[in-house]
C-alpha positions in Angstrom: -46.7 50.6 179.9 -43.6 48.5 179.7 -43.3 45.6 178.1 -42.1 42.2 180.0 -40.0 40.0 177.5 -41.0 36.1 177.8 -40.4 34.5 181.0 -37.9 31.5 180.3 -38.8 28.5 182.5 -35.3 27.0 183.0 -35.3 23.8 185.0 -30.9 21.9 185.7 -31.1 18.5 183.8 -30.6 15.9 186.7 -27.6 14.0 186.0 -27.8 10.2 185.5 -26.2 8.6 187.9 -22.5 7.0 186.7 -23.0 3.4 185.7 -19.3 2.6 185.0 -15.9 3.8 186.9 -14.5 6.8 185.7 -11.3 8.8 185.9 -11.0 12.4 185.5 -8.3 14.6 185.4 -7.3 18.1 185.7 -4.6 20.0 187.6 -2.9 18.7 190.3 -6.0 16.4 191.0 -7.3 12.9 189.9 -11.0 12.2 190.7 -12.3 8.8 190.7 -16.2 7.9 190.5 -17.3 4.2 191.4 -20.2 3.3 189.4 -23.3 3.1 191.4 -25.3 -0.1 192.2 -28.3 -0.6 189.8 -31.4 -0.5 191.1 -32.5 -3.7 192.1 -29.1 -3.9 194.6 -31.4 -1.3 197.0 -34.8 -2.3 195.9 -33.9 -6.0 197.3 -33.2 -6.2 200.8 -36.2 -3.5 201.2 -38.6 -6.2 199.6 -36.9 -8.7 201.4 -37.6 -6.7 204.9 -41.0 -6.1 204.2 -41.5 -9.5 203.2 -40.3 -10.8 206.2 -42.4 -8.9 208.3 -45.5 -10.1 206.5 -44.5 -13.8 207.3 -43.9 -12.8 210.9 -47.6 -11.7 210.9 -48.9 -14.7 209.1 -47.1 -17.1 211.2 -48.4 -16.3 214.1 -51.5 -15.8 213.2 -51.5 -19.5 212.4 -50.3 -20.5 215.3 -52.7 -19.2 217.2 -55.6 -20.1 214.8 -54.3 -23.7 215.4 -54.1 -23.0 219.2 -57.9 -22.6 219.2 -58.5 -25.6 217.3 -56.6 -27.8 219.6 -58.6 -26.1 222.9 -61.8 -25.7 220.9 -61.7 -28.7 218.7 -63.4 -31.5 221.0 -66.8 -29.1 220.4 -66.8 -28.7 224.8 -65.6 -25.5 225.8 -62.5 -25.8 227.2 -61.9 -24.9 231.3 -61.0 -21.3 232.8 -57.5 -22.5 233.1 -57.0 -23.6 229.6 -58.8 -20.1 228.0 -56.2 -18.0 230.3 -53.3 -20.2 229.4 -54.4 -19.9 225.8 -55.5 -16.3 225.5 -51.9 -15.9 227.5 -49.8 -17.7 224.8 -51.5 -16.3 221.9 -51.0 -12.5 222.9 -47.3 -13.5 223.8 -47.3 -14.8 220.0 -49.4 -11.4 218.5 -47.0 -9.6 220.4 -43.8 -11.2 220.2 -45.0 -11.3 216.2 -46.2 -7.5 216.1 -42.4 -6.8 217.4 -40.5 -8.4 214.9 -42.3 -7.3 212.0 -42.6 -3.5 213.3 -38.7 -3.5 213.4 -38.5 -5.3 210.0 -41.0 -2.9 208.5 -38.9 -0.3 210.0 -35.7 -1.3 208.7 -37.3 -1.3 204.8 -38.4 2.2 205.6 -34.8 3.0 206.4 -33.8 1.5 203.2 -35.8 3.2 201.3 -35.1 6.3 202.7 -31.8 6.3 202.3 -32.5 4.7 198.6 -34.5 7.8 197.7 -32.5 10.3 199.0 -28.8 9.0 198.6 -29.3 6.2 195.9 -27.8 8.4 193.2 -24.9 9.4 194.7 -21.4 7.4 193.5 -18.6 7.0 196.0 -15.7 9.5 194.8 -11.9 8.7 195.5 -9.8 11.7 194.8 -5.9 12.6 195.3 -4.3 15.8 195.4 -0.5 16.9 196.5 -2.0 17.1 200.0 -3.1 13.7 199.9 -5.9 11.7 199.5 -9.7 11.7 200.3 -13.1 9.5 200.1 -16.2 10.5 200.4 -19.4 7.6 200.4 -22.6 7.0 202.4 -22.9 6.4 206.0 -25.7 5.7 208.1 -27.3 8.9 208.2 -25.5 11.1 205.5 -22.5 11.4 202.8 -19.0 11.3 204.9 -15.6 12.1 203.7 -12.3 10.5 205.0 -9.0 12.1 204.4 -5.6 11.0 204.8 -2.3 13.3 204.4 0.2 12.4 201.4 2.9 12.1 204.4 0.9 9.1 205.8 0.8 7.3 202.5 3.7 4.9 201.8 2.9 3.2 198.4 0.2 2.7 196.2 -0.3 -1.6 195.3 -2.2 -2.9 192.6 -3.8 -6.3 192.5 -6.0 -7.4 189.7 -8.5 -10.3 190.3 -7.2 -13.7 188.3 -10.0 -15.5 189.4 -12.7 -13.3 188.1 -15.9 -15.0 186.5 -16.7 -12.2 184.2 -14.2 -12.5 181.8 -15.5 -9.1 179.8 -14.7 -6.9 183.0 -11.0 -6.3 184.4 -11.4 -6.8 188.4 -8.4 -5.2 190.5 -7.9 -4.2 194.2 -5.9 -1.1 194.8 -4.5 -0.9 198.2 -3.3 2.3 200.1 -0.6 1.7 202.5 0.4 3.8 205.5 2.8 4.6 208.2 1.8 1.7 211.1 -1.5 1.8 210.1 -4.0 -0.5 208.4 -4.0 -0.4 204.0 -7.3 0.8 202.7 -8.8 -1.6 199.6 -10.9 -0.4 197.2 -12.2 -2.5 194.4 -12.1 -1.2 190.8 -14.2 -2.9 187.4 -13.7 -1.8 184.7 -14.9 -3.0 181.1 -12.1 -1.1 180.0 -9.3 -3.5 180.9 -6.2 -0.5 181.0 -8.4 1.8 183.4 -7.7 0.1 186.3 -3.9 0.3 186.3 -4.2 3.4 184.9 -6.2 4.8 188.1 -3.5 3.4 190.4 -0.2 5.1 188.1 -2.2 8.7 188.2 -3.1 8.5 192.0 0.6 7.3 192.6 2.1 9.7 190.7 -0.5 12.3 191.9 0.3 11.9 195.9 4.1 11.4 195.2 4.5 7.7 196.4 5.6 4.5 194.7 3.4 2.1 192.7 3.8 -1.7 193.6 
């Protein structure tokens, strides 16, 4: 009988999402990762939405609990007319209610959704001799744009004077092109020379000018 060495359960260690920019290097290419939100930037507006939806619910049931105390409230019971009008307005209100807070509840569920499935993933700027490209969450799914080095006219950097956290460096580096519209993108840094540093290496990376 042959022997079976030991079975080595190997499981990838999952990669911490990047909480800072970073720039990376190698040949011919500069790759730039945007830190990623921290959590409570998702976990809010899905709270939010469900929290809303709740209060949708709860309103309306107290408007129509205080709709039957106005037509019940004299201790007579009230005429046919007035229980159809009241039973009418109250289901317009459960409805109306039941609505909003189905499409509120709905939109949390798309939050979180996309929170679970794409919440780790940075945005990634990255420039080659053929140009430059930018990949970052849509609606549904990761997208990439790309735009040819011939398009690009100059690279401009901008950094933030009026910034209100004076331990981070805040700049906006702009992409121009050929009769078309710049692209922004916002970089923070603690480190206050990676910012300029990002916008010399893509310059000097796609061939074009730094302003």
């Amino acid at each position: 009988m042959t022997s079976i060495g030991p079975i080595l359960d190997y499981h990838p260690v999952e990669q911490p999402p990047p909480r800072q920019l970073t720039l990376e290097e190698t040949s011919g290419c500069v790759r730039v990762t945007f830190a990623v939100n921290p959590k409570w930037v998702y976990i809010l507006p899905i709270a939010q939405a469900v929290l809303i939806g709740c209060i949708k619910i709860a309103g309306a049931l107290l408007i129509v609990r205080l709709l039957w105390q106005v037509t019940h409230g004299s201790g007579r019971p009230p005429s046919r007319d007035i229980q159809f009008l009241a039973r009418h307005i109250a289901a317009t209100i459960l409805v109306s209610a039941g609505v909003a807070a189905s499409l509120w509840w709905t939109s949390a569920g798309y939050y979180w959704w996309m929170y679970r499935r794409w919440g780790r993933v940075p945005r990634v700027l990255r420039a080659d001799l053929e140009g430059l490209s930018y990949s970052r969450l849509g609606w549904w799914s990761m997208r990439e744009r790309r735009w040819p080095a011939n398009e690009i006219t100059c690279v401009e950097f901008r950094t933030i004077k009026r910034n209100l956290n004076w331990r981070r460096t805040v700049a906006d580096l702009y992409i121009r092109r050929r009769d078309r519209r710049r692209l922004r993108f916002r970089l923070s840094s603690s480190d206050p020379r990676l910012p300029g540093l990002i916008a010399q290496r893509l310059a000097l990376t796609i061939g074009c000018p730094l302003t």
